[in-house]
ZAMARGU-4260 file (C-alpha; in steps of 0.2 Angstrom, whole numbers, plus 5000, padded with zeros to 4 digits):
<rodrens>
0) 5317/5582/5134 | 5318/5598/5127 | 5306/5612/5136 | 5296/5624/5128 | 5286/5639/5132
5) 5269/5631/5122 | 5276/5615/5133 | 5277/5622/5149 | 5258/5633/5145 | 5250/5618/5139
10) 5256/5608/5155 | 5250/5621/5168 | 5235/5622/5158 | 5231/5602/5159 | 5236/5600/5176
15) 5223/5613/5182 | 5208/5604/5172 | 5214/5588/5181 | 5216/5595/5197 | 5198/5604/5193
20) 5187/5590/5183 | 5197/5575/5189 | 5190/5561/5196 | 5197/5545/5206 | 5201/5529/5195
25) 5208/5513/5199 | 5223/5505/5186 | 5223/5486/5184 | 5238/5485/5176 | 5248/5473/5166
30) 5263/5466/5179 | 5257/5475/5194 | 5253/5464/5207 | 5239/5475/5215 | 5228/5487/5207
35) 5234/5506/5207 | 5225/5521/5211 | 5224/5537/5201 | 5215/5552/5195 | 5208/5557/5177
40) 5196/5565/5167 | 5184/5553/5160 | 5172/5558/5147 | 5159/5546/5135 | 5153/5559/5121
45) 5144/5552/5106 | 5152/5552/5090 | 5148/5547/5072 | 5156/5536/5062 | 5155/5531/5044
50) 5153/5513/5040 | 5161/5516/5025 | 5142/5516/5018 | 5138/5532/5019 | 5127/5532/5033
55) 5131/5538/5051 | 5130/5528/5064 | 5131/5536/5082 | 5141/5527/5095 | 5148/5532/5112
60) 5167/5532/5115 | 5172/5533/5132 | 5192/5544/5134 | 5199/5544/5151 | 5213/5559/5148
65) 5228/5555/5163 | 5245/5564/5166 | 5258/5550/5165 | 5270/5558/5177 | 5255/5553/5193
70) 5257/5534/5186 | 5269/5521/5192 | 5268/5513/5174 | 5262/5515/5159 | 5244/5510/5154
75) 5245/5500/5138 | 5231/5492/5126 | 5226/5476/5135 | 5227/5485/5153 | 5211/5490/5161
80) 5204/5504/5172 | 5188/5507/5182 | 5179/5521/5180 | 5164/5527/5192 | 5162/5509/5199
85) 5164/5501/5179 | 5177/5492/5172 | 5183/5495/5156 | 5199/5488/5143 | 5209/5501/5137
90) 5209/5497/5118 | 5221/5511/5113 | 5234/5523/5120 | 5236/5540/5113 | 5252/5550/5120
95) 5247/5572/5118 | 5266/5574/5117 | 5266/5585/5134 | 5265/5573/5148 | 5245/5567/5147
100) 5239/5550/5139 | 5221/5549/5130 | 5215/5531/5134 | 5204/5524/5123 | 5191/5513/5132
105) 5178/5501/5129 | 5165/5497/5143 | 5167/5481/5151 | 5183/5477/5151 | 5181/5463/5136
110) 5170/5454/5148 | 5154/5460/5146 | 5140/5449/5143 | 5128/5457/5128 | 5114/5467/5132
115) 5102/5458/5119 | 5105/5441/5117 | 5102/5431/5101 | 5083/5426/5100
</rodrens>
């Protein structure tokens, strides 16, 4: 891998917010025989999306930001993490290109029972 001075900045500079708004996690995954500890910076920010019908609807996303190199594998979609005591399926990987992932969570873990059941 080719080094460079953006690289090397943009490294430093995400290891100190990890180091700084980190937090513990807990890996469960795929092939691992025992769940893996780890640090990461979770956050759970609303956003809007557009249902394609022209009106917003507000959702939460939860993003839990790790630096790949502190794992002893990679997190894939399928794999699960828990967060502050909740479990949660990581529904999409997103590599930064600098040695972080963005994991894209959903709460639960795809187990979840539904908070308003049908009448």
């Amino acid at each position: 891998m080719v080094m460079t001075a953006f690289g090397d900045l943009t490294r430093a500079v995400s290891s100190i917010v990890l180091d700084t708004f980190g937090e513990p996690v807990v890996f469960h995954l795929e092939g691992q025989a025992e769940a893996l500890p780890g640090r990461g910076v979770f956050s759970a920010a609303h956003q809007e999306v557009d249902a394609s019908t022209g009106v917003p609807v507000s959702t939460v996303q939860p993003v839990l930001e790790v630096r790949l190199e502190d794992l002893p594998a990679t997190p894939t979609e399928g794999d699960a993490v828990t967060v502050q005591g909740v479990l949660y399926l990581i529904v999409e990987v997103r590599p930064d290109g600098h040695g972080f992932l963005k994991l894209m969570l959903h709460k639960g873990g795809g187990h979840e029972a539904p908070t308003h059941p049908d009448p």
